[in-house]
Every structure is written in C-alpha cells, then in structure tokens.
N, C-alpha and C positions, 0 to 999 in steps of 0.2 A: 892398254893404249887405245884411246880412242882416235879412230881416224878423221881427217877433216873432209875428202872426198866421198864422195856416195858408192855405195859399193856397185857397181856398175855389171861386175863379174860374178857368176857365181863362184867359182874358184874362192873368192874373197870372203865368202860368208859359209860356203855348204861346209858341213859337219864330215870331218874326215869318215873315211868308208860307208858313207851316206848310200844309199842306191842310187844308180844311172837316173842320171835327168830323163824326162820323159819329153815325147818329141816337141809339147808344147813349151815345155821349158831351155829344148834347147834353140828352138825359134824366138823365145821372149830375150835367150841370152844374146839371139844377132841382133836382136832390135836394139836392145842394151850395149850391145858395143858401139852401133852408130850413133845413138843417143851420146854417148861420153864421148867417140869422136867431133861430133857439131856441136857450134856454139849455141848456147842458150836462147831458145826461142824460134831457130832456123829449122826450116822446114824439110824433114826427112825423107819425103814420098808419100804416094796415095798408099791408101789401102792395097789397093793390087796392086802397083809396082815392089812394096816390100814382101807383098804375101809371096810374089815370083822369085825375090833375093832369098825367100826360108824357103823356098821348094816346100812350099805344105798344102795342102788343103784349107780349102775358106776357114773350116768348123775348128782346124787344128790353131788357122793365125788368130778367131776374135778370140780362144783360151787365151795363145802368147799376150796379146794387146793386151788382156786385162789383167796378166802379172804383170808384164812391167807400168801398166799406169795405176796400178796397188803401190807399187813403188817410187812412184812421184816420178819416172824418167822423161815419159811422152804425154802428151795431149794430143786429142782429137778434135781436129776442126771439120766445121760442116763448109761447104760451097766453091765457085769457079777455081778457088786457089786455097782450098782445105787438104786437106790429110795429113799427116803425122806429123807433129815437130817437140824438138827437144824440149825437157821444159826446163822454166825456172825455178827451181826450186829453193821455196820456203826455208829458214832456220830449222824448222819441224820436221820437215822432209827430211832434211839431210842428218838431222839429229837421229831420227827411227831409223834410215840406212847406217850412219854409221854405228849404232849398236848392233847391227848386224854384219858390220867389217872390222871382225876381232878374231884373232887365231890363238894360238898356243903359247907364240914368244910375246902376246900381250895380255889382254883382260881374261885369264882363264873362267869357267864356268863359276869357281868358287869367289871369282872378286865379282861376277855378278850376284851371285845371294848375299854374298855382305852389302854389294849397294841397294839388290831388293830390300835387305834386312831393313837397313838405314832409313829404307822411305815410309815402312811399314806406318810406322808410329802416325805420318803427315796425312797418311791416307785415311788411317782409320779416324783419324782425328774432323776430317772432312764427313767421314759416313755417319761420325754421330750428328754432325748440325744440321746436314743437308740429304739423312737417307727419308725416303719416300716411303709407302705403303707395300708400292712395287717392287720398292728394291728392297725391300725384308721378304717379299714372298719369294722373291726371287733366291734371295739366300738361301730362306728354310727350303726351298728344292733342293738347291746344291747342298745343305747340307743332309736331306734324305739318302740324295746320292752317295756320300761319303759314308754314312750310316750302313746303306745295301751293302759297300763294298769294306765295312770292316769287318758285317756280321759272316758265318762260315758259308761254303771256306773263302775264311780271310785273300781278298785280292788286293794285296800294296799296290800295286802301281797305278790300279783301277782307282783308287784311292786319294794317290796323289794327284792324278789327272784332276779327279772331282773338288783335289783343297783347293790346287790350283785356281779352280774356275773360279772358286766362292773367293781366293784373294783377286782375282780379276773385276771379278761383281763389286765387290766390295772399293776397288780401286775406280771403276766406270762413277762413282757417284760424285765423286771430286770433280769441283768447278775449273781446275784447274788443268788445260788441257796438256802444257809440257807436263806436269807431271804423271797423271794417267799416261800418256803416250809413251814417256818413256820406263815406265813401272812396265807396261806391258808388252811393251818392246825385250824388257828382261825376261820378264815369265816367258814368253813365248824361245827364246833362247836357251833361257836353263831347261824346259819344255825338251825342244829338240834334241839336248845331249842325254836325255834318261831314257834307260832301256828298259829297264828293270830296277826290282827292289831286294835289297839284301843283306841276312843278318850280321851287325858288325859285333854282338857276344850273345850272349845265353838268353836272352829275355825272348819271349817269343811275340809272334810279329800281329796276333791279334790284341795282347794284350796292350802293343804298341799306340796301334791304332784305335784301339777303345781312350786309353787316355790322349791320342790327338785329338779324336772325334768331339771329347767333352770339354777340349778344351778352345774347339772351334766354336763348337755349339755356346759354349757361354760369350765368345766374343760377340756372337749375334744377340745372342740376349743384352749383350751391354749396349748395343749398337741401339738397337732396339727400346732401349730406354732411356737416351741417350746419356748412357751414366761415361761421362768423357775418362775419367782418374781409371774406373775399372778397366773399361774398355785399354787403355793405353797400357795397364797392369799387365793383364793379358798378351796383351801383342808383346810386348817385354820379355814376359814370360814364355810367349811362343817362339821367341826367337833366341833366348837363350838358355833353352832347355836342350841337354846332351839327349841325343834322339839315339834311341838300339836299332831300327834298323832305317839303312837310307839308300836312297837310290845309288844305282850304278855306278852315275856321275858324280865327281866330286864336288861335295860340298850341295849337292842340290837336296833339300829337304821340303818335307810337309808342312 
C-alpha cells in the first residue's frame, strides 16, 4: 500500500528493532511534526526559536535541519521575516516519502524487489543509449568492488552492498528523473531490511557469487557496447535466476 501522505514520522518508515534514533534525529522528528502540523508554506520559527523547542545544541539542530530538508518537509528562508516554513511539496517529493511510508500490513520488502525487478529492464534499457565514459568507469569500480568481496573469504553482504551500488549507478544514467528517484527510493529500502546473507541449500556462497559477479560483469560489458537485446537478456536473466544464497530479508537479492 502505498501511502498518499508524507511520512512525517519516523515511527512510519523506521525498520522495526531499528536502533534508538540519535539526538539529531530525534530533533528533525519535532521539526517534522510541526511541519505536518502547518499549512503548506506557513512559517515555522527562526532558527533559534525552534533550536530552543528541540533543547539541543546549535551543531546537533543544522544535523536535524538537514534531514528533514533531505526530506522535502521545510525550507530555509534568509532575511527580516525568514526562518523555517513548511514546505510545498513536489509530486516527487511526496512520491520518494511515501515509499518510505510502508510497513508490514502493506508493501512488504518482497513487493519492493518485484517492483525493482519490474523497472530493471527501463533502466538498463536507458544506460545503453545514454551511458557516458564516466558512467562505465564508474561501474567497472563497482564492479572491482564486488570482485574484492566475492574473491576469499567470500563476504555476501559486502557483496550485495557493492551490486547494489552498480544497480544504483546504472539507474543514475536515466534521463528520467521519476524513475531513477523512485528505483532508488526502492534500493535504498530493500538496503535497510538486510542484515546479512544466508545459505538457503547446499551450494556454497563463493561459488554463488562468482556466477553473480560474471553475470554483472557482462551486463557492463553489454552496456558498454550498447548491445540493447544482450543487455536486456541479461537483466532477464538476473532477475529470474533462483539464487542459493540471499539476504536475511525476504525476497531482497543480488
């Protein structure tokens, strides 16, 4: 279920048994409450009158300011009648919140990797006409990285962080900013519920990882030449390969 309001609360988004908010987050969550209580645009207080509503320190409130205006909630005005107000937020705004306002009784982690699955094919399909120079060297980094961490001893998780990034990389070349936004709004999500990696039968987990590795490493190479049929083969292929071992969280894979 996706929500139509922003998620305003942590409560709404943080990942069950999560660790204690830290002091700047729990002052970005008062700014965030006032924010969803005023109307769009209406002016919240100066800098130091809300710094005195979180009881924190200067260093601890510009942390808070700068999640919740990562979060689209507040703006910063400068002059006689500046400081904080609500904002209006964007379709895009409220679209990257609310994939972050999903719990249990709705979009579980697994219907986020079928809708990453889903977009795979759009993105890659963008990296073969529009990737750059940069954005290949960029990849073969990420894909070094994933290299380091399949060769011994084999680290899964180090792993999946790094495939991660290369589908991230891979999704930033897209002209298209709803979709990069919301592709990465997913990763970052399925991201947060993995703890770990773990074997679901007998194959062992570098052997795993050697056949994800090559089978990343040629989507670069397709990408790279912008061979469009292979490239999309592949991502087909990556997606509907039964994988032996996988993250913690269900349904989250390499």
């Amino acid at each position: 279920m996706v929500l139509e309001a922003p998620a305003f609360r942590r409560a709404d988004w943080q990942v069950p048994g999560a660790p204690s908010a830290t002091r700047p987050e729990r002052a970005a969550e008062q700014l965030a409450e006032l924010a969803s209580a005023a109307e769009p645009g209406s002016r919240l207080g100066t800098k130091e009158e809300l710094r005195a509503v979180c009881g924190v320190s200067v260093g601890t409130f510009n942390e808070a300011l700068r999640l919740v205006q990562a979060r689209g909630l507040v703006t910063v005005r400068a002059g006689r009648v500046g400081g904080l107000f609500a904002s209006r937020q964007s379709p895009l705004v409220r679209l990257g919140n609310s994939v972050l306002a999903i719990d249990d009784d709705g979009m579980s982690v697994a219907d986020a990797v079928r809708i990453r699955d889903a977009l795979d094919p759009l993105l890659v399909e963008d990296a073969v006409r529009h990737r750059s120079a940069a954005d290949l060297e960029a990849m073969r980094e990420l894909l070094q990285r994933m290299r380091a961490a399949a060769d011994a001893p084999a680290d899964g998780i180090e792993f999946i962080h790094a495939n991660w990034a290369l589908h991230a990389r891979v999704a930033r070349i897209s002209p298209s900013v709803m979709l990069r936004s919301f592709y990465l709004s997913l990763l970052e999500m399925i991201e947060s519920h993995t703890l770990s990696v773990q074997s679901v039968d007998e194959h062992p987990l570098p052997e795993y990882l050697e056949n994800r590795y090559r089978l990343h490493a040629d989507l670069v190479s397709a990408i790279a030449a912008q061979d469009g049929p292979r490239a999309l083969g592949l991502i087909h292929q990556h997606n509907n390969t039964a994988t032996a071992h996988e993250p913690s969280s269900p349904g989250a894979r390499a």
